[in-house]
N, C-alpha and C positions, 0 to 999 in steps of 0.2 A: 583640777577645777571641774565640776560638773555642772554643765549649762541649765538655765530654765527656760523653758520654750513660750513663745509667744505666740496665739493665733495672729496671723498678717494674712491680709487682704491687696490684693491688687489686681489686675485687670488681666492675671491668669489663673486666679486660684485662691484657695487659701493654703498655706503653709505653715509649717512651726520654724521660727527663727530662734537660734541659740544665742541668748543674750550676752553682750560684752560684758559688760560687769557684773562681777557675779562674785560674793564673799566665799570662799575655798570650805567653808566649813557646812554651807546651804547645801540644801538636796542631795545628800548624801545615800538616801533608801536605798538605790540600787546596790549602791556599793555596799551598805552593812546587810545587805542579804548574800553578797558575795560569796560565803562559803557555804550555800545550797550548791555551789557550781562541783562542788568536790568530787561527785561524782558519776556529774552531768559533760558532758563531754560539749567542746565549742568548734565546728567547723570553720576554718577558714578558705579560701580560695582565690585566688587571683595571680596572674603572672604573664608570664611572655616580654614582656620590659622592664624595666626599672620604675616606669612611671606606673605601673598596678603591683609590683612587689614591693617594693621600699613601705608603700604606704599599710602596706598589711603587714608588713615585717614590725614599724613601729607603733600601731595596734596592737599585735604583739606583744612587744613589749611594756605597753602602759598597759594594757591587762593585767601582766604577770605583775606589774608593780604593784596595781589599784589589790588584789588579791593576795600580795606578798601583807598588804598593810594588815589585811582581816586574818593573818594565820593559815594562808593556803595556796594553793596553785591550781593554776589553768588545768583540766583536762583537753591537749589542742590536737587537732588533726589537720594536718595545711595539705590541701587537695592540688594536686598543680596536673606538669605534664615532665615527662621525664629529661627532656633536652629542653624547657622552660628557666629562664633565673632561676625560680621560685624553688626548685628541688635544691639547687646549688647553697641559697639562701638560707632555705629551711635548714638542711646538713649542717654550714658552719654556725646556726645558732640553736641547735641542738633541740630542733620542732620535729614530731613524727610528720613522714612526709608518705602519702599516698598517692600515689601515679597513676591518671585514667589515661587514654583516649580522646581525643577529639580532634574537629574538624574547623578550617576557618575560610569563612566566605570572605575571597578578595572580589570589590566590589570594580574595581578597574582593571580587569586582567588584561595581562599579555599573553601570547601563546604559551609559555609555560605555565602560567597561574591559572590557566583556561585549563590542564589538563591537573594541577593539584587541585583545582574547587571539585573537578569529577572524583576523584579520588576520595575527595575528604568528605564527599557525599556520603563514603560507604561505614568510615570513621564513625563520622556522628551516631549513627543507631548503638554503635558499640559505647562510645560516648559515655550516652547517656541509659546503658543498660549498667554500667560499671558505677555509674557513678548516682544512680538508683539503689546497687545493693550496698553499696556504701554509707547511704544516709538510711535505709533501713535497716544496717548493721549496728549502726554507730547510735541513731535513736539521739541525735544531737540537742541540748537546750536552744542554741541558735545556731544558724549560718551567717558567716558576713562573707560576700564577696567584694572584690575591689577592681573585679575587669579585667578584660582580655578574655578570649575563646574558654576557656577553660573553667570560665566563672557558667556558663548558661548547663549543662547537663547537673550542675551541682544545686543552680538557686531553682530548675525546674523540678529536681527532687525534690527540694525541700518543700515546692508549694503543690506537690503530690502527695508526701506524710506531710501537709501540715503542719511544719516546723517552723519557727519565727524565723524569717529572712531576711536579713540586713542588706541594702546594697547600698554601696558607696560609689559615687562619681567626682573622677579630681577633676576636669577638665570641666570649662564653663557649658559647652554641648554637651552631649550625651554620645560614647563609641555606640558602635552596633550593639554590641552582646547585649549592653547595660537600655538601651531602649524596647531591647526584647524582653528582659529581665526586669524591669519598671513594671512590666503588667503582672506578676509573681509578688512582689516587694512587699513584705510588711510594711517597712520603713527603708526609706530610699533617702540616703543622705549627702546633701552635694555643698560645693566647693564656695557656693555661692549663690545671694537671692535669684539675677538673672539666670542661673542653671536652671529653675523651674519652668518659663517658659519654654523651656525646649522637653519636658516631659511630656506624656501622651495626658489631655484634661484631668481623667476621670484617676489616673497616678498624683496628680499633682498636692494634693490635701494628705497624702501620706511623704511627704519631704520634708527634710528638715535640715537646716542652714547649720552646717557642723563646722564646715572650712577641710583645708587638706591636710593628712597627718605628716609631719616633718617630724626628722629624727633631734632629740635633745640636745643631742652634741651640738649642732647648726647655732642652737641658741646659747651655748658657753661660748662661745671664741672670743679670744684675747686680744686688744689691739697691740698692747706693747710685745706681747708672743710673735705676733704674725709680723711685726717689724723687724723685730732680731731674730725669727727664721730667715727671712728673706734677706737682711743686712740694708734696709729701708732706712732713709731719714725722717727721725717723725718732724721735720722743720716742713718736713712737703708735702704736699695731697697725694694722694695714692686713687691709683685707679686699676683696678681688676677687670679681666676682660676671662669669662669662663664660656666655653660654648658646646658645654655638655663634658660626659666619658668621655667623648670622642673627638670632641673640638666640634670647629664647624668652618670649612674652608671659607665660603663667604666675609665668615666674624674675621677671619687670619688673614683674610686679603685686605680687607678693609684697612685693619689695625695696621700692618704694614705700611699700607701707604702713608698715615697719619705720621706715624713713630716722629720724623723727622721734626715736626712744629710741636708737638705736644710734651715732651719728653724736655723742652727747655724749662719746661711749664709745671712740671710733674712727673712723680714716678708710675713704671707700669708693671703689675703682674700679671702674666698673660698664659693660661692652660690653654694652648693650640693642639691640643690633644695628638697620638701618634701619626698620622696619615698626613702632617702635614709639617709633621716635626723639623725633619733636616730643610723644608724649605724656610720655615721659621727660624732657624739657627743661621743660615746664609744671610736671611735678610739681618739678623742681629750682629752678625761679623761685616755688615758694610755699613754700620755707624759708627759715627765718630765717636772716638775715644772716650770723651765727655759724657756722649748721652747714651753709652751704651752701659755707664755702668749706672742708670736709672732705669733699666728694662732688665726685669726680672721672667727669664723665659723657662716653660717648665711643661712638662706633655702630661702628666696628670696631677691633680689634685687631689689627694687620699684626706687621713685625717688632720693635714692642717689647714683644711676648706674652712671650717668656721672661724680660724684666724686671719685669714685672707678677708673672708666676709668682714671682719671687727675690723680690720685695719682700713678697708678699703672707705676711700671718701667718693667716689661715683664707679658703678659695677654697668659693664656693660656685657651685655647676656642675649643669648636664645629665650622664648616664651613660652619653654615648656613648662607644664604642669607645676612639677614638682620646686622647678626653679621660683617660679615667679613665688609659693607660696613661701618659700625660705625667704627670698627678700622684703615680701612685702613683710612676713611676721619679726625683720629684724630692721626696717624701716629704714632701707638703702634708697637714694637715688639711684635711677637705673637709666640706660638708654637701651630698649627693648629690639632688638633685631630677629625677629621672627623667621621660622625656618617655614616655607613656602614650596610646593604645596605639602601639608599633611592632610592625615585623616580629619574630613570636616573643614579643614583650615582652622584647626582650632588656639593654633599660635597666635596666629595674625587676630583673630579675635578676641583670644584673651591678650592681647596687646595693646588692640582698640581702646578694649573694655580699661584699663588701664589708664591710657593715654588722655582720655574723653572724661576720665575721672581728673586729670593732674596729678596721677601718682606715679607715672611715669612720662620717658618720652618714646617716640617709637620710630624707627626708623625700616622702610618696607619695600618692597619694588624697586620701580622706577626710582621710589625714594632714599634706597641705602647706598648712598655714594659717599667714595672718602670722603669730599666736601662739604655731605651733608654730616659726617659723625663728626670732622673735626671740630665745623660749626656748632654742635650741639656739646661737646666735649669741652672748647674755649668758653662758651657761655656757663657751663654750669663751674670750672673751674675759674673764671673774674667773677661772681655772683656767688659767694656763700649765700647768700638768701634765697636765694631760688633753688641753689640746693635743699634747703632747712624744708622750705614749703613742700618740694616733694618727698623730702622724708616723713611729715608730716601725715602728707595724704596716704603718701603708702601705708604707715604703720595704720592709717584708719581702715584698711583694707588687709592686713594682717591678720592671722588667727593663731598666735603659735599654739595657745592650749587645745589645737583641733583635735589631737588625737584624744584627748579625757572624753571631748565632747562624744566622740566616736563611740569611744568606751560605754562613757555614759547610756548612750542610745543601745547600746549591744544589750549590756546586763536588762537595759529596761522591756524590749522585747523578746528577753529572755521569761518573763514573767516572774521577777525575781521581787518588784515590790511588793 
């Protein structure tokens, strides 16, 4: 789907929003100019987490699809850093992958990070001399970057040659890199309206409301699949409890405590990821017989996450980035437990943000106590309707076709129409 933009006005700016409805066959230009790219070459860059790889990885790949349609392929160069996801990422999906240098300012150091920010001082000039003759080699039609350190010596090349410069923001604020990289941006495309006010004024008339890119798979999952993986009764509500790769001890403590009242009530699948695994197997060998075999425990979640997703009737989750945009674009009830403090606080915010809408609920601080999830956990399992309305609001706050949108913006500041 390729969005059409809309001038929007409000009391930060004016911005282009990508509109929701939108017929699949409209505005297509960028795309049927697609194969001028043949052999224009497309930078990409971004990495250090999951939350700036994944979303360039599935850019990526709607590229290659929107260009497979016109008879041709990507020319792609993915710029990362050598011990970054992004090299690992790039390898198993068979993207040339170039290795710079660089540097990252932590902004609350401890005495060790006090002597890496000295350090990475020396980095950065190398940086961004590496990754200067890179975009003067390469002579790119665009760059997109998607964030984390390793995007800023690339997008400052590119607004050195004068190259169209895409930046993406998944998260409702803005990280560092990407507030430094705003003032470079052709096109700076973010997650969501209120992400603008957090850009510098005179950036903000070059944004455009895209949403975050999620992988395709998230949006096939099965629910009768993700029942008969798990050996699930469809007679019962399912509840999924996901708290990243890695879990999130807080979500496993919590969950634990509840197991007992909930579990007469409902089945649970529950990725408490490794570091917390054998304590979650203990807790699962000291329930009763009966309602142990309604708890579905499991340390990671691979490819049968979008069946989990389909089967699950309330998902209770961390508020990172990439999460929230999977559930909102597949219109789950969620109870939102933010991971506190991050960079920004930008969980607890995009939780808020959320919560304040009625597309979720959130549970934070002082306020994530077993008491309070199991309370929120019994009311939305007696109350199908109140489930329904937050699905509702969620999916209004959903974007699954974000990555086309992305797309769309890439090819168009490529100067392709």
């Amino acid at each position: 789907m390729s969005p059409v933009t809309l001038d929007c006005r409000s009391e930060t700016g004016t911005f282009r929003h990508a509109e929701h409805d939108r017929d699949p066959g409209e505005g297509m230009s960028a795309y049927r100019s697609a194969p001028q790219l043949r052999d224009q070459p497309i930078i990409i860059t971004g990495g250090g987490t999951g939350g700036h790889t994944y979303p360039a990885l599935t850019t990526i790949q709607a590229l290659q699809s929107v260009m497979r349609q016109v008879g041709t392929e990507p020319r792609l160069l993915w710029v990362g850093v050598t011990s970054g996801l992004e090299a690992r990422i790039a390898r198993e999906n068979n993207v040339p992958f170039k290795a710079i240098t660089t540097g990252k300012l932590r902004r609350s150091p401890n005495a060790k990070e006090l002597w890496q920010n000295f350090t990475d001082v020396f980095r950065i000039p190398i940086g961004i001399g590496q990754a200067v003759w890179t975009v003067w080699r390469t002579k790119p039609a665009v760059v997109l970057s998607t964030g984390g350190f390793v995007s800023v010596p690339i997008g400052v090349a590119a607004w050195l040659f004068r190259r169209p410069y895409v930046m993406h923001e998944q998260i409702l604020t803005l990280g560092l890199a990407n507030r430094i990289l705003s003032r470079f941006a052709t096109k700076i495309l973010v997650s969501h309206p209120s992400s603008v006010e957090h850009l510098p004024p005179r950036a903000r008339s070059r944004a455009v409301v895209t949403g975050n890119p999620i992988r395709p798979q998230v949006l096939a999952g099965d629910r009768e699949r993700g029942q008969k993986f798990f050996g699930l009764d469809p007679r019962l509500p399912t509840i999924a409890v996901v708290g990243g790769a890695l879990g999130a001890r807080q979500v496993n403590d919590l969950v634990a405590a509840i197991l007992p009242d909930v579990l007469p009530h409902a089945q649970v699948v529950h990725q408490c990821g490794k570091t917390t695994y054998a304590q979650m197997q203990q807790v699962e060998a000291n329930l009763p017989p009966q309602l142990r075999e309604r708890y579905r425990l499991v340390e990671y979640l691979g490819d049968e996450l979008p069946d989990v997703y389909a089967a699950a009737d309330i998902m209770v989750a961390r508020a990172g980035a990439g999460t929230v945009a999977e559930l909102t674009a597949l219109g789950k009830a969620c109870i939102l437990i933010p991971l506190i403090p991050t960079g920004g606080d930008e969980q607890r915010r995009t939780a808020r943000h959320l919560a304040d809408s009625g597309a979720a609920r959130m549970l934070s601080g002082d306020d994530a106590t077993p008491a309070a999830l199991r309370g929120e956990v019994m009311a939305l399992l007696q109350d199908p309707a109140r489930r329904e309305r937050l699905e509702r609001s969620a999916r209004e706050h959903g974007r699954p076709d974000a990555a086309d949108r992305v797309v769309h913006e890439l090819l168009t500041a490529a100067r392709l129409d």
